[in-house]
FIKOL-647585 format. One record per residue: x, y, z of N, C-alpha, C, O in turn. Coordinates in steps of 0.001 Angstrom, whole numbers, padded with zeros to 6 digits, always signed. Last residue first. Layout:
! residues N
XYZXYZXYZXYZ ...
END
This chain:
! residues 297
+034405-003985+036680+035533-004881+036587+036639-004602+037172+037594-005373+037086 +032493-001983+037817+031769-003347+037700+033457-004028+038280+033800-004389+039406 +033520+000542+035917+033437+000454+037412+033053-001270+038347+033464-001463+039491 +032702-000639+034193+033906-000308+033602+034346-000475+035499+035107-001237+036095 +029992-000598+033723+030531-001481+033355+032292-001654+034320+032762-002639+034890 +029982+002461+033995+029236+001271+035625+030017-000316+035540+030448-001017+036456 +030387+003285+032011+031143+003806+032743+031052+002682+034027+031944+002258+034761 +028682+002334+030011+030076+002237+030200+030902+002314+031495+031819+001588+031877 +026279+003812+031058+026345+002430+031228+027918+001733+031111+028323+000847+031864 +027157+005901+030319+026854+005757+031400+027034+004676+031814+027771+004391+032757 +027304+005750+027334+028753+006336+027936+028523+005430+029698+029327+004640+030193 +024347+005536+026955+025170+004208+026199+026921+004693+027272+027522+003779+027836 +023292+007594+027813+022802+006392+028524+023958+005240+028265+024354+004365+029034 +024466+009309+025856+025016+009271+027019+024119+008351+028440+024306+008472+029651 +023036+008484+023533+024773+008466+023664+025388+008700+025235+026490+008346+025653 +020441+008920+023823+021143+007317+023789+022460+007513+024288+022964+006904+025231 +020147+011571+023849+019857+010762+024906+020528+009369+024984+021027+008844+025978 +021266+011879+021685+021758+012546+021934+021767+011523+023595+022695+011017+024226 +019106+010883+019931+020583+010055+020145+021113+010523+020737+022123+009830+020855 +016707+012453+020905+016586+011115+020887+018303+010413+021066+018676+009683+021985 +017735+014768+020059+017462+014854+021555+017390+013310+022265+017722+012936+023390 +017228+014465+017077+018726+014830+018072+018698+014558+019141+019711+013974+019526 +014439+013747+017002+015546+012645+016787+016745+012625+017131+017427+011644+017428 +013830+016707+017812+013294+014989+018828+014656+014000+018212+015626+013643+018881 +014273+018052+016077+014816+018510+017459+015233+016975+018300+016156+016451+018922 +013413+017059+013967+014515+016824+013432+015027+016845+015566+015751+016057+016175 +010862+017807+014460+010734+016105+014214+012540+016253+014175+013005+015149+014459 +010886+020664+014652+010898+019777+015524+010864+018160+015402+010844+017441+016401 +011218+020914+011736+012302+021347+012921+011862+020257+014304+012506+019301+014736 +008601+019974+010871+009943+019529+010802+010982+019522+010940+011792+018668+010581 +006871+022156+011965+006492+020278+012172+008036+019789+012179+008615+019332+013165 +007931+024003+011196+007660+024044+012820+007652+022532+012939+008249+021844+013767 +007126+023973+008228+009128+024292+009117+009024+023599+010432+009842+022750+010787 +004332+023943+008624+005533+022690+008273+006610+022990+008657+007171+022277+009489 +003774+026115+009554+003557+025080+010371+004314+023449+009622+004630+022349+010076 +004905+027628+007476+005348+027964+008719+005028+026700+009842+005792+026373+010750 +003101+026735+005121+004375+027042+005517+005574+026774+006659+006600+026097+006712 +000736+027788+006331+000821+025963+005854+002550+026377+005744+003117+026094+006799 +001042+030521+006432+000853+029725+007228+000853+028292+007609+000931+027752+008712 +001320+031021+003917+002501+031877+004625+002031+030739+006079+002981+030211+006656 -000833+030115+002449+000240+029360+002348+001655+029983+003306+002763+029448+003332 -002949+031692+004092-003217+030378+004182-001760+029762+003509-001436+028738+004110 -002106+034312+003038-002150+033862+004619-002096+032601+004847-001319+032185+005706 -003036+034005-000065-001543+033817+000486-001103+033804+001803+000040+033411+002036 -005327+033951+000319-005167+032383+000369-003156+032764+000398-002269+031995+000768 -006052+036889+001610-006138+035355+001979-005869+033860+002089-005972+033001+002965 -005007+038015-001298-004747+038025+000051-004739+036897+001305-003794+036273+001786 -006904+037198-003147-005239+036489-003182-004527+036526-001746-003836+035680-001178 -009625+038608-001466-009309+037002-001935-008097+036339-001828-007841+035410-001063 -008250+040652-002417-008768+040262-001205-008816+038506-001160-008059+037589-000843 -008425+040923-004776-007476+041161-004357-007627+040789-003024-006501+040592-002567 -011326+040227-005609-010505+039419-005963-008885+039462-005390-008152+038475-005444 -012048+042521-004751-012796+041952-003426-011601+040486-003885-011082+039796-003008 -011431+044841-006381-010959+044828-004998-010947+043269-004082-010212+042935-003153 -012409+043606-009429-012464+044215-008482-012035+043651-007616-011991+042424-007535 -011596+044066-013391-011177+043207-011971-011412+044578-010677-011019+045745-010680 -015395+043758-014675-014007+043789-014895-013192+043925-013298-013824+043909-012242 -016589+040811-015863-017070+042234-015539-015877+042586-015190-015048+041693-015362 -015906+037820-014443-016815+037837-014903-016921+039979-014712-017261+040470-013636 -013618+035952-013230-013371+037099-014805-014790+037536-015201-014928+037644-016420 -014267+035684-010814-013269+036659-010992-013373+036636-011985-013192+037821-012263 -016576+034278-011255-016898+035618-010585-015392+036250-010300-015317+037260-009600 -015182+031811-011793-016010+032082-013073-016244+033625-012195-015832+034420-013040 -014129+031099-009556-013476+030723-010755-014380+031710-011787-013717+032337-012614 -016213+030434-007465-015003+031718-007184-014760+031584-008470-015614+032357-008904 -019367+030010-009750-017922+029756-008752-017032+030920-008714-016968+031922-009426 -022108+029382-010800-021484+030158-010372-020641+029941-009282-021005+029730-008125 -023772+027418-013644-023034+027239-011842-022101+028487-011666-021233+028572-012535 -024092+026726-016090-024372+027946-015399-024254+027987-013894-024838+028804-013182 -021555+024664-018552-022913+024817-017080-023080+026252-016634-022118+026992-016838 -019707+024666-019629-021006+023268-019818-021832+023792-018796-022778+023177-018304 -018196+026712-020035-019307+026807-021051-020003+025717-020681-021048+025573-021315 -017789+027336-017232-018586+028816-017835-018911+028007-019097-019981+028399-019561 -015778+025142-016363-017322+025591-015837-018065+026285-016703-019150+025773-016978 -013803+025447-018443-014656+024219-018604-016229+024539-017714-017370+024316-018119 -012423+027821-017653-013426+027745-019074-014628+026498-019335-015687+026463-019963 -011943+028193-014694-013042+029119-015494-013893+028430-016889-015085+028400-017196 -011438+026851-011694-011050+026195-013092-012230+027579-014052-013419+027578-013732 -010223+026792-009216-009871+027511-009870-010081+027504-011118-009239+027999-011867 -011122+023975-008481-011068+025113-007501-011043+026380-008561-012126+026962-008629 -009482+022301-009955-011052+021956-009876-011764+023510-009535-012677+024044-010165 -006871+022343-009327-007499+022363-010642-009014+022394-010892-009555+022506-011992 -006983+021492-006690-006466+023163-007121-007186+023587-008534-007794+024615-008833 -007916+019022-006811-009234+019910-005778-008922+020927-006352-009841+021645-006746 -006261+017354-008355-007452+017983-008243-008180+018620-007857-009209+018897-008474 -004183+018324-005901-004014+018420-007400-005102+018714-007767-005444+019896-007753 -004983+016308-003523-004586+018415-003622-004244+018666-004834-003774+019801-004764 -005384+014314-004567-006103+015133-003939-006375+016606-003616-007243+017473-003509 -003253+013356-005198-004198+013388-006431-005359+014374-006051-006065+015029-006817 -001931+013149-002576-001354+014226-003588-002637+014488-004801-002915+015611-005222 -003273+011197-001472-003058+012658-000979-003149+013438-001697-004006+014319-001778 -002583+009016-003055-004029+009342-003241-004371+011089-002624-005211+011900-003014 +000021+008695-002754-000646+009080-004277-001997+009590-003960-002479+010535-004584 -000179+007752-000145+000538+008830-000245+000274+009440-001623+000293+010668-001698 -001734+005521-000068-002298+006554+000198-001849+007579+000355-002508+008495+000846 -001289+003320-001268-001584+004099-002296-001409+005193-001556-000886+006106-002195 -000756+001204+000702+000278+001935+000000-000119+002955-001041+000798+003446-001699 -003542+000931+001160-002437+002058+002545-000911+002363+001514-000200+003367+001547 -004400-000348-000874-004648+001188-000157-004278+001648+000488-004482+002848+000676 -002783-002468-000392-002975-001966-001783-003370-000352-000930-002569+000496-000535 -003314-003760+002170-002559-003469+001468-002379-002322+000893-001927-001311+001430 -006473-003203+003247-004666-003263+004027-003605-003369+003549-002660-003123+004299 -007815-003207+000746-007517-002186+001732-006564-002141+002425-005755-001214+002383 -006770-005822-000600-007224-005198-000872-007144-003569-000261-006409-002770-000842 -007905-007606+002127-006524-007406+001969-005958-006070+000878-005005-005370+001222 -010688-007267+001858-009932-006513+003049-008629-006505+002709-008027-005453+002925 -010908-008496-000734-011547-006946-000841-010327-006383+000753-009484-005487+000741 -010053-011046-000372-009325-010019-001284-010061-009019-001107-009404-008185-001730 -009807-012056+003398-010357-011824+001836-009794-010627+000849-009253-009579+001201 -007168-013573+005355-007371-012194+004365-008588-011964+003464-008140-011513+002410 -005248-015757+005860-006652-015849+005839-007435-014632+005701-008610-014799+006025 -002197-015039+005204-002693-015179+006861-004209-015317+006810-004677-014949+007887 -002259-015919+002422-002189-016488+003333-002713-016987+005134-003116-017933+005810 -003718-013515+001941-003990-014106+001564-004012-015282+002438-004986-015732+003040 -000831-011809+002343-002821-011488+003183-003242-012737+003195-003248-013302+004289 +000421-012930+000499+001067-012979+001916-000076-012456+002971-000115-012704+004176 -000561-011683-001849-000526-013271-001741-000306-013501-000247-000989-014410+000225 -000072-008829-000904-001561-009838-001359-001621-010705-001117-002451-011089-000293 +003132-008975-001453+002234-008827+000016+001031-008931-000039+000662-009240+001095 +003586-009677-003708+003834-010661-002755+003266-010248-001551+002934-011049-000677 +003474-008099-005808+002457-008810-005194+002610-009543-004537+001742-010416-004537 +004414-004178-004666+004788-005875-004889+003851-007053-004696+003361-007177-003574 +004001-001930-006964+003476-002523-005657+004000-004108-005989+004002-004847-006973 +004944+000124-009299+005912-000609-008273+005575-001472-007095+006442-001804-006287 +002672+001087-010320+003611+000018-011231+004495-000875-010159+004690-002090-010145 +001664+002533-008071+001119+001579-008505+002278+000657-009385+002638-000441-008963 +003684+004670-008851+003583+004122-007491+002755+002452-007742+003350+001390-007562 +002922+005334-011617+004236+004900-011152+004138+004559-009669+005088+003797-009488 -000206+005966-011495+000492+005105-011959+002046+004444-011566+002234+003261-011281 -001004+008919-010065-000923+007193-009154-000300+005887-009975+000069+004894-009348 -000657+010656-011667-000249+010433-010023-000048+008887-010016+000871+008069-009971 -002550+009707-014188-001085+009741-014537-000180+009856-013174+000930+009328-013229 -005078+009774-012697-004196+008165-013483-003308+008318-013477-002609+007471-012921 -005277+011964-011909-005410+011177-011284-004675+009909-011507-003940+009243-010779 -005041+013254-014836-004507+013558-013806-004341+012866-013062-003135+012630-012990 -007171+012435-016329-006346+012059-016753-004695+012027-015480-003767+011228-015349 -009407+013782-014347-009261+012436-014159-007804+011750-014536-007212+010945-013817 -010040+016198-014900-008923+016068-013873-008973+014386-013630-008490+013916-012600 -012143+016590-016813-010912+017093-016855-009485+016500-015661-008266+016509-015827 -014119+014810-015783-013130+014397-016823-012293+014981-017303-011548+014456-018131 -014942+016538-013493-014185+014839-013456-013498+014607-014597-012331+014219-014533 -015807+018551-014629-014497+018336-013608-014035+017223-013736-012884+016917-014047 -018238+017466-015510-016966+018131-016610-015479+018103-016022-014414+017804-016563 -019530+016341-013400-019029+016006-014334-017875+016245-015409-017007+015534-015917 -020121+019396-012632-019310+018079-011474-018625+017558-012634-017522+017962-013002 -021692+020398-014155-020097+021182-013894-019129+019367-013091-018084+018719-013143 -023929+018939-014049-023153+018780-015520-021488+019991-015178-020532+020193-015928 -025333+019283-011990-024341+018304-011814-023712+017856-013279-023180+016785-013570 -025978+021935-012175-024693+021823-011368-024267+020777-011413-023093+020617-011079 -027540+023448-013818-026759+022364-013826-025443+022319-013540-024368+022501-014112 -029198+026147-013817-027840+025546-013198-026700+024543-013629-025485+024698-013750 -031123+027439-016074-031059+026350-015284-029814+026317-014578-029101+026782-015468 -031890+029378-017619-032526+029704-016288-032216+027980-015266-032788+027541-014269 -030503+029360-019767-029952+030180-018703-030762+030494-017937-030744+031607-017412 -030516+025321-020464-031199+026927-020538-030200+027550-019444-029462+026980-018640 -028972+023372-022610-028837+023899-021416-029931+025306-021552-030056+026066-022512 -031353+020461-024058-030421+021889-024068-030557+021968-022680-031300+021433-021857 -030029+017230-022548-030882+018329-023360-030090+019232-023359-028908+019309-023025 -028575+015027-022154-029002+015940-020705-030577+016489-021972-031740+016088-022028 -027531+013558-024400-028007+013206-023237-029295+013948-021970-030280+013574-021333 -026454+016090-026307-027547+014865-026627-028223+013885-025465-029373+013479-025628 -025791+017646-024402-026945+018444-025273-027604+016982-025440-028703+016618-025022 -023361+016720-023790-024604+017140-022739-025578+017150-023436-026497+016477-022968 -022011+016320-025899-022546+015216-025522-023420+015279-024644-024228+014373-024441 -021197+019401-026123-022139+018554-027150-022588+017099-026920-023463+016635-027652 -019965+020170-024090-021337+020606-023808-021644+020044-025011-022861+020200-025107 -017724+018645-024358-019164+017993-023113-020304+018369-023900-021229+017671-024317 -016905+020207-026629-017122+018581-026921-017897+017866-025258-018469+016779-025176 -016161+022331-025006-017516+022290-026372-017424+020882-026836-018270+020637-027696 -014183+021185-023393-015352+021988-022898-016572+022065-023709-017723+021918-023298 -011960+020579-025210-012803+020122-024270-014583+020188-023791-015614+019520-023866 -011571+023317-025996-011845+022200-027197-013014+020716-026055-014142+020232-026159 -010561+024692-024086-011560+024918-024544-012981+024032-025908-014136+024071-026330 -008521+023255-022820-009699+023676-022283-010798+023598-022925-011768+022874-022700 -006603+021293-025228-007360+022715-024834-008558+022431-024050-009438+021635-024377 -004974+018243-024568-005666+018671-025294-006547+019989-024456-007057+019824-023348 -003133+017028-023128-002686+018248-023953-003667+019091-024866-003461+020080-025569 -004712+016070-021372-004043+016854-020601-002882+017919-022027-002222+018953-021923 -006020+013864-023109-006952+015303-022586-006145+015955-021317-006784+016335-020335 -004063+012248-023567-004525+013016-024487-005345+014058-024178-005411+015073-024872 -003425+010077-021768-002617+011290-021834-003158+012704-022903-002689+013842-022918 -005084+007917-021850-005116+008727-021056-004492+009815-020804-004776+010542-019851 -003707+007200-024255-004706+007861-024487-005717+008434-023320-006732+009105-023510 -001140+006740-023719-000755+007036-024328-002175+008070-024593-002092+009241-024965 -001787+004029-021970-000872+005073-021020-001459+006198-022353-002518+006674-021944 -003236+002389-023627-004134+002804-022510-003096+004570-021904-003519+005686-021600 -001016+002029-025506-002513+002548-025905-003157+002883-024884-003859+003871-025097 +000591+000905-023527+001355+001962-024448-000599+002613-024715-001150+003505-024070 -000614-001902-023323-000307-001095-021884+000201+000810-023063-000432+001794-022679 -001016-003103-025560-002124-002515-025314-002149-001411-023946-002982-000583-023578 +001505-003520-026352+000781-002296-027102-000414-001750-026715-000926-000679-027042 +002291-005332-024804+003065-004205-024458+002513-003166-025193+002818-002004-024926 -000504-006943-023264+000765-007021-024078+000903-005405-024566+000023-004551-024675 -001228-008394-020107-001781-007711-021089-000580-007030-022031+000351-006555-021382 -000391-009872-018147-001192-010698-019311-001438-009721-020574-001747-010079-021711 +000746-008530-016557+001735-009765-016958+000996-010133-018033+001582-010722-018941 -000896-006731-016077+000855-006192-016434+001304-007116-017060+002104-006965-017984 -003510-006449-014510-003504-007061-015714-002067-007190-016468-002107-007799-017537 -002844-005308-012056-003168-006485-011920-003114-007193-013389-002730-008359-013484 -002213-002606-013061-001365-002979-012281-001506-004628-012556-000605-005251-013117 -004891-002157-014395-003870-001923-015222-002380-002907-014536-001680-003663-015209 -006199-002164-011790-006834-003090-012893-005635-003103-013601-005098-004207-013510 -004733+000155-010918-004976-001639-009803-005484-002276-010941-004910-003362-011005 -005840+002265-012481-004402+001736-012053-004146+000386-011503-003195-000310-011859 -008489+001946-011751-008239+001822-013030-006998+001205-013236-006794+000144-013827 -009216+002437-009000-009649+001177-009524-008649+000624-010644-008126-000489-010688 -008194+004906-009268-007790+003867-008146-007906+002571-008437-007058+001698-008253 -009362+006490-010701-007879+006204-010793-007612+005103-009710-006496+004595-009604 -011993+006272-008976-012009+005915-010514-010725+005684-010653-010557+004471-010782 -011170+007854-006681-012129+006043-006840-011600+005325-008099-011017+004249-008234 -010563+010013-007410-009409+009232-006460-010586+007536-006636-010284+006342-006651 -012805+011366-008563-011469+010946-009635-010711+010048-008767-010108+009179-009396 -014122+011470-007066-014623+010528-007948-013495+009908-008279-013140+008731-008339 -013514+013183-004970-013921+011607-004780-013924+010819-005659-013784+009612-005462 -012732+015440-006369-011642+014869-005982-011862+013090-005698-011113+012142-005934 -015594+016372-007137-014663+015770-008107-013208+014917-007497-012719+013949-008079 -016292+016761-004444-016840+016084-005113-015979+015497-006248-015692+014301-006290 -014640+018617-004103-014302+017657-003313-015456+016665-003975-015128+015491-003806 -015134+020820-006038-013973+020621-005543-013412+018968-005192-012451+018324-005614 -017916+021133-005572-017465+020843-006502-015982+020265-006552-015780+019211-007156 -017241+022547-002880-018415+021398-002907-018038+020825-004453-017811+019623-004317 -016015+024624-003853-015551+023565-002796-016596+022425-002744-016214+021293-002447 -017676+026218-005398-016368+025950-005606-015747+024903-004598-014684+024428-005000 -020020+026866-003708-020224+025804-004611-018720+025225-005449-018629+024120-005985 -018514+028358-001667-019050+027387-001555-019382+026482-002607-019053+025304-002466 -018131+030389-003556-017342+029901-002897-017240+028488-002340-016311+027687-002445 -020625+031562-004043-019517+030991-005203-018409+030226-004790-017792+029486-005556 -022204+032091-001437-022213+031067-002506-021597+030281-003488-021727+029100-003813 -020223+034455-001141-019879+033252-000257-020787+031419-001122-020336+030286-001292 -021033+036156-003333-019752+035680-002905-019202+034270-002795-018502+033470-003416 -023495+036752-002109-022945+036269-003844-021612+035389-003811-021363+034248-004200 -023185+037470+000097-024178+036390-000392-023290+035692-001445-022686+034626-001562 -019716+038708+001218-021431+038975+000791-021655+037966-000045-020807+037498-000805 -016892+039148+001700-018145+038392+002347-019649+038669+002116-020526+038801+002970 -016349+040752-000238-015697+038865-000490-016242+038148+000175-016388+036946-000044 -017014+043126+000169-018177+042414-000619-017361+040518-001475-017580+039731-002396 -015389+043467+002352-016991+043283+002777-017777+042796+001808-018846+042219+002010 -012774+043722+001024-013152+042624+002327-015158+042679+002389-015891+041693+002469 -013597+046096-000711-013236+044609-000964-013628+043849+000188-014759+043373+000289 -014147+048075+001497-015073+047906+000411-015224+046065-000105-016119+045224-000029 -012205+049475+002976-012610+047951+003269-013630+047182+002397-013908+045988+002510 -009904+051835+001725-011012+051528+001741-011410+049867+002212-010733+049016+001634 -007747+054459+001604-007891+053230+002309-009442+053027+002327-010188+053863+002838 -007093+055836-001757-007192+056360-000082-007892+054462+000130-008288+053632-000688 -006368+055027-004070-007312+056295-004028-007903+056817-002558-008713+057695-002259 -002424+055002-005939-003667+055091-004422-004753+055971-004316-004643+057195-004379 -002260+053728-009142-002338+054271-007499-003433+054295-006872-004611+053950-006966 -002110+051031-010085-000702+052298-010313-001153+053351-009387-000233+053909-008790 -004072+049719-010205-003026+049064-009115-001642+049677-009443-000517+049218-009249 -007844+049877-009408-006201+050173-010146-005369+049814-009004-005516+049657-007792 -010700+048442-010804-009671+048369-009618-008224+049161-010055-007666+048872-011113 -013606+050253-011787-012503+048964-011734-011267+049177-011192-010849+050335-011192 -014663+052809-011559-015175+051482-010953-014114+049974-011299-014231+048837-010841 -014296+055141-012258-014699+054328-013319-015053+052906-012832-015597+052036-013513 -013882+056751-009758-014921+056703-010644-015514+055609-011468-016677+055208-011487 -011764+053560-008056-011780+054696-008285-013506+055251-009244-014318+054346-009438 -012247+052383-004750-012250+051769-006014-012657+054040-007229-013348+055048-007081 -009429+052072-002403-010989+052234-003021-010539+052350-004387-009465+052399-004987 -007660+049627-001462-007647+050702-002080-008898+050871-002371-009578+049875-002618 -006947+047148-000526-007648+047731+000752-007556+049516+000005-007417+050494+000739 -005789+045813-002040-006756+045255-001649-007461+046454-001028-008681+046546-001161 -003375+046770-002014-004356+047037-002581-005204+046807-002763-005808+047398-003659 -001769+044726-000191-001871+046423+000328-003029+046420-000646-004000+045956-000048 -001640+042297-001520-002449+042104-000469-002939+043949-000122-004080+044345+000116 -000382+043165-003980-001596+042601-003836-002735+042722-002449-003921+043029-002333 +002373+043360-002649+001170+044261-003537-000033+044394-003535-000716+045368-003218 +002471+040321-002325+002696+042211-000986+001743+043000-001530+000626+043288-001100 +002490+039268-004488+001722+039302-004027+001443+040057-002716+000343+040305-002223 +004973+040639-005541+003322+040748-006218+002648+040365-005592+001597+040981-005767 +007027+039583-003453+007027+041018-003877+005596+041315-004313+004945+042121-003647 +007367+037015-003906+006703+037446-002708+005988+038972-003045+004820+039341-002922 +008969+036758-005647+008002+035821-005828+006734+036658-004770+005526+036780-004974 +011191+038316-004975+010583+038363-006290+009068+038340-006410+008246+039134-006868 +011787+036846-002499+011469+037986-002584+010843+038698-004374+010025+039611-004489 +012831+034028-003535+011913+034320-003125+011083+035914-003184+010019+036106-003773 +014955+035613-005276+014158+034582-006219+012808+034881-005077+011907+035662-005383 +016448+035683-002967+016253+037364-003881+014386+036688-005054+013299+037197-005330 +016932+033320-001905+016066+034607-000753+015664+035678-002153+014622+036333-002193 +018426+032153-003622+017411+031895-003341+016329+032961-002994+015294+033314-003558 +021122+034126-003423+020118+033735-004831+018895+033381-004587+018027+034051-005146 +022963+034092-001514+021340+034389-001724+021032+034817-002824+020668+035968-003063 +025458+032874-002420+024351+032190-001150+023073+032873-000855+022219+032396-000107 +025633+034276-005018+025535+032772-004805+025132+032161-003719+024535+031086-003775 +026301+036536-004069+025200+036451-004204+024807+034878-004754+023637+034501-004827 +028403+035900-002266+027287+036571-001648+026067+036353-002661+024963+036036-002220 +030589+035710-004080+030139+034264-002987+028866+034628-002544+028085+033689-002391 +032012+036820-006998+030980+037106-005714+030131+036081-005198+029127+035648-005764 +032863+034299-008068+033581+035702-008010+032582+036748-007045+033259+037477-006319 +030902+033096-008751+031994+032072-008221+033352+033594-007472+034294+033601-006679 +028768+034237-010077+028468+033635-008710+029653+033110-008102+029548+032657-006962 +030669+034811-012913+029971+035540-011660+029394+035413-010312+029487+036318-009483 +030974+032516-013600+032384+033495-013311+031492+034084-012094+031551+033922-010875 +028296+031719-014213+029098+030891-013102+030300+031399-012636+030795+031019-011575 +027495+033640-016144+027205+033787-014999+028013+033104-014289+028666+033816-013525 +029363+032933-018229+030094+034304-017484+029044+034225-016087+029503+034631-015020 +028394+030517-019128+029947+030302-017951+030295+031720-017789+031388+031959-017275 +026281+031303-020222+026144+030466-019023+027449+030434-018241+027561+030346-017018 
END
């Protein structure tokens, strides 16, 4: 560790781009990615990515076909379904936990934190065959001529719930109850104060729980493929072996972060432009006015 720090301290250059090289790393596979996308697909029919079999659109056309776009769709509909639940359910749960702090004693706060933590170390897969055995006794058997799509919903939820709780807890721990009591006052019922409070301060946790779950939800293979026969983007990339149309795909959603990107720099360069432009403006309204003063006496 102290010959690298010789080393960054003894060449300045690559100590100020370290970052950029790290990025470019990062960037590098998915470049790749995106060019080969657009490779045909060789005899044997599965994708290569040591060479070129000439330029083909093959991928792009079958990322938009039926099959596809279904999987896709039911991947987002699932998505945001689970995101509702879990942001209700952690919402409630935390505010109950929050509200109960003073009465409820220090083993039973440790037992609640301690066993909502347990199905974030605990396997996919272990998971997954402990639904599909409480499905079985509830639901029935699963057949492979059925769907059950709303036994995937489900499974989501209780994978990404622990999640939800564990976001929003430390924000929650810190709400002050003096601004309830202070609703209250101004003549408030507890459900509206409730919202004007409590929920507007959540709603930077509730964002985040949001784009957490939805990623985890979005992308999820083992828990879908064993409690349910629902077909998702998630489950039609490992399903048969890897084609074009999945490279196509990475393609895409790396447009979508080269672009969420770029429109944040843009957001926050300019929020920074305005606040310069803002004192910048003061300072010489504030000189001006000096000056009239000054001229005045």
């Amino acid at each position: 560790m102290t010959n690298l720090i010789n080393f960054l301290k003894k060449f300045e250059f690559v100590k100020k781009s370290y970052i950029w090289i790290i990025l470019i790393l990062f960037y590098i596979p998915l470049i790749y990615g995106f060019v080969f996308s657009f490779n045909s697909e060789p005899k044997k029919g599965s994708v290569s990515l040591l060479s070129w079999n000439g330029f083909s659109s093959k991928g792009w056309l079958e990322l938009f076909s039926d099959e596809r776009v279904n999987g896709l769709a039911n991947s987002f509909l699932i998505a945001i379904i689970n995101s509702f639940f879990v942001i209700v359910i952690s919402l409630i749960s935390v505010f109950a936990i929050w509200n109960q702090k003073n009465k409820m004693a220090k083993a039973g706060k440790n037992f609640m934190h301690y066993s909502s933590s347990v199905p974030l170390i605990n396997p996919d897969i272990v998971t997954a065959v402990a639904l599909t055995l409480v499905f079985s006794i509830f639901f029935g058997t699963l057949y492979a001529s059925s769907e059950s799509f709303y036994r995937s919903v489900i499974a989501h939820i209780v994978m990404s719930l622990p999640y939800g709780i564990m976001l929003m807890y430390p924000r929650s721990e810190k709400f002050n109850k003096n601004l309830l009591e202070a609703s209250y006052d101004l003549g408030y019922g507890k459900i509206k104060s409730w919202f004007k409070i409590y929920f507007v301060y959540m709603l930077s946790s509730i964002v985040f729980v949001f784009v957490i779950t939805s990623f985890l939800s979005f992308d999820d293979f083992i828990i879908t493929r064993i409690t349910s026969n629902t077909s998702t983007i998630g489950t039609q990339l490992y399903e048969g072996s890897f084609q074009t149309w999945a490279l196509a795909l990475g393609a895409i959603m790396l447009l979508f972060v080269v672009l969420g990107n770029a429109l944040y720099l843009s957001y926050k360069n300019a929020g920074s432009f305005k606040s310069l432009f803002n004192r910048t403006n003061n300072l010489i309204k504030s000189k001006v006015n000096f000056k009239e003063a000054k001229n005045e006496i």
